[in-house]
C-alpha positions in Angstrom: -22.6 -4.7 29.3 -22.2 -1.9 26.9 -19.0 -0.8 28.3 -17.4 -4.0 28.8 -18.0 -4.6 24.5 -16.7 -1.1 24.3 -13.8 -1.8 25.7 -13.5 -5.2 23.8 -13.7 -3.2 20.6 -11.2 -0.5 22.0 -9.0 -3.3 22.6 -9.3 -5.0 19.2 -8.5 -1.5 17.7 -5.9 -1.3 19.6 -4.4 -4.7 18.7 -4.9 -4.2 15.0 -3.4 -0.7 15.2 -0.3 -1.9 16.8 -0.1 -5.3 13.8 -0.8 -2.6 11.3 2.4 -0.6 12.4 4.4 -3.5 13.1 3.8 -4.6 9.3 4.8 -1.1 8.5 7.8 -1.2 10.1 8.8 -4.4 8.7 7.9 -3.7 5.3 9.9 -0.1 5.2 12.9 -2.1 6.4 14.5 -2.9 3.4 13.2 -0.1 1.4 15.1 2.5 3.5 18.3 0.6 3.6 17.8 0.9 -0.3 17.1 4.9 -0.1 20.1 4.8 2.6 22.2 3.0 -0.7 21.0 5.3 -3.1 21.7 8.2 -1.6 25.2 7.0 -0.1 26.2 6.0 -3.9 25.1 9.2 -5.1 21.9 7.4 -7.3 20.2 4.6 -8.0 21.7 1.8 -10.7 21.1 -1.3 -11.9 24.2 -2.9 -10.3 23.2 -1.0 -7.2 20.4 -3.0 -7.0 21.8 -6.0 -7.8 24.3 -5.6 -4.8 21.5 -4.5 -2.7 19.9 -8.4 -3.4 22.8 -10.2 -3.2 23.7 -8.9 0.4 20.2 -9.1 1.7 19.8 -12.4 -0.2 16.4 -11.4 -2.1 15.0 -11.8 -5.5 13.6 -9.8 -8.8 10.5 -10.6 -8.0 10.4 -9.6 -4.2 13.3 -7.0 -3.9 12.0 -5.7 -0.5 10.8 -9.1 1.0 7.7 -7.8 1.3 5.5 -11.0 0.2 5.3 -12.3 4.0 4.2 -8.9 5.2 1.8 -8.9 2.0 0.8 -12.7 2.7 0.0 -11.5 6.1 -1.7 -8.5 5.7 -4.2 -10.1 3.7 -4.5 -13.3 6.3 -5.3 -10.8 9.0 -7.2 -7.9 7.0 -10.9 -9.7 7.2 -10.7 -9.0 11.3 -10.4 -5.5 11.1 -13.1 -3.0 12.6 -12.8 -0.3 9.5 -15.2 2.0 12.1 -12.8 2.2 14.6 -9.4 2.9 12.4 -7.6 5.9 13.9 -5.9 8.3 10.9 -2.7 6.4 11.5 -4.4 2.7 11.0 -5.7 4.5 7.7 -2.1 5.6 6.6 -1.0 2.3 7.3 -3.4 0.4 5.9 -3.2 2.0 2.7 0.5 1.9 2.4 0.7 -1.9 2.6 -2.1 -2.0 0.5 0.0 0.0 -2.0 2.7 -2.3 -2.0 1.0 -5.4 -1.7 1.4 -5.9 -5.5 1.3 -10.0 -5.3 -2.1 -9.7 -4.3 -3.9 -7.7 -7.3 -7.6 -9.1 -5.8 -7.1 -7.6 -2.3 -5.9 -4.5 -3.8 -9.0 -4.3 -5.7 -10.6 -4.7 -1.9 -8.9 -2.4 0.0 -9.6 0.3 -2.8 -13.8 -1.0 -2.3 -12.7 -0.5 1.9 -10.9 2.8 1.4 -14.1 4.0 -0.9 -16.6 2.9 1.8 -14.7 4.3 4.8 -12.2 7.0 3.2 -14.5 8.1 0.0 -13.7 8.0 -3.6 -12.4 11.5 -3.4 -9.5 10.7 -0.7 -5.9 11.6 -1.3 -5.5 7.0 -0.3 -8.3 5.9 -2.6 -6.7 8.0 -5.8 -3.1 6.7 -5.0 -4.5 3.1 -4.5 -6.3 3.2 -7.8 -3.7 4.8 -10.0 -1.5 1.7 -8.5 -3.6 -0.8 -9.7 -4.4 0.8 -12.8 -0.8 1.3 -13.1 -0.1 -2.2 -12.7 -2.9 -3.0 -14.7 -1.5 -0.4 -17.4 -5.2 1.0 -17.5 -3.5 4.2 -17.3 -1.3 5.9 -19.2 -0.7 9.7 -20.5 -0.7 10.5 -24.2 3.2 9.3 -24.1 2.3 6.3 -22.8 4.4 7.1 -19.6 3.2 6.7 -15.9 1.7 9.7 -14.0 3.8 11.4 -11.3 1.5 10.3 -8.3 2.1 13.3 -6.2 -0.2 15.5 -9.1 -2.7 12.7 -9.4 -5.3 15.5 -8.5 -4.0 17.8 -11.3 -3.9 15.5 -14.0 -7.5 15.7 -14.9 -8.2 11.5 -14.8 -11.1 10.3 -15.3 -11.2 8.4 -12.2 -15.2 6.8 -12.6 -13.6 5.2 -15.8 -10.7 3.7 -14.0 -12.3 2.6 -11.2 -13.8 0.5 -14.3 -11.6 -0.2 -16.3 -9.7 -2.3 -13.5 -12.3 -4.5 -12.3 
């Protein structure tokens, strides 16, 4: 018997870790023909983007078509066995979570997840929280202007009082 639920849970894992990925991939979709624009017109623009929605036929408000991925993610999320998430599930997890800015509430539940699982210290957690503090605009330096996330650790925020100040 407790091999045969063993294998059952394996086997969820394993079905979650390959919808996790598949999200992934069809999230990044868009977003790297956009980098691929950029970088072939030598930098981003405004009428850069603006062609970039008028070929692949999305909006202000959703430039990546993401929202399905998004509306997904959060259908599926309340199946997932957290215990059982290899280092990959994490990174994908927490990159949809990133982006899934038109859900603010299951942002502010995958930062409680990656807390409980990942700890309040971890490198996904910060990133997660200075997104929705971002979006939030909880945060700010003394100019007002966003933090560069990549020195998130070096910025000396108070991360207890964001962790607040969103909720």
């Amino acid at each position: 018997m407790k091999i045969y639920i063993k294998k059952k849970i394996l086997s969820e894992s394993s079905k979650f870790s390959a919808k996790l990925k598949s999200l992934v991939a069809k999230e990044q979709e868009l977003r790297n023909k956009f980098a691929e624009m950029i970088k072939k017109e030598g930098g981003w623009s405004q009428e850069l983007l603006k062609k970039f929605m008028d070929i692949y036929k999305t909006t202000p408000d959703d430039v990546f078509a993401s929202k399905v991925v998004e509306d997904e993610l959060v259908k599926i999320e309340p199946q997932f066995d957290y215990v059982n998430f290899s280092e990959q599930d994490w990174d994908n997890f927490w990159l949809l979570s990133q982006h899934a800015d038109s859900h603010p509430q299951f942002q502010i539940k995958a930062l409680e997840i990656l807390k409980k699982h990942k700890g309040k210290d971890s490198k996904e957690y910060k990133k997660l929280l200075f997104r929705v503090g971002s979006n939030k605009r909880v945060i700010k330096n003394k100019e007002g202007i966003p933090v560069d996330l990549d020195k998130i650790d070096d910025m000396g925020l108070d991360w207890e009082k964001i962790s607040y100040d969103i909720k």
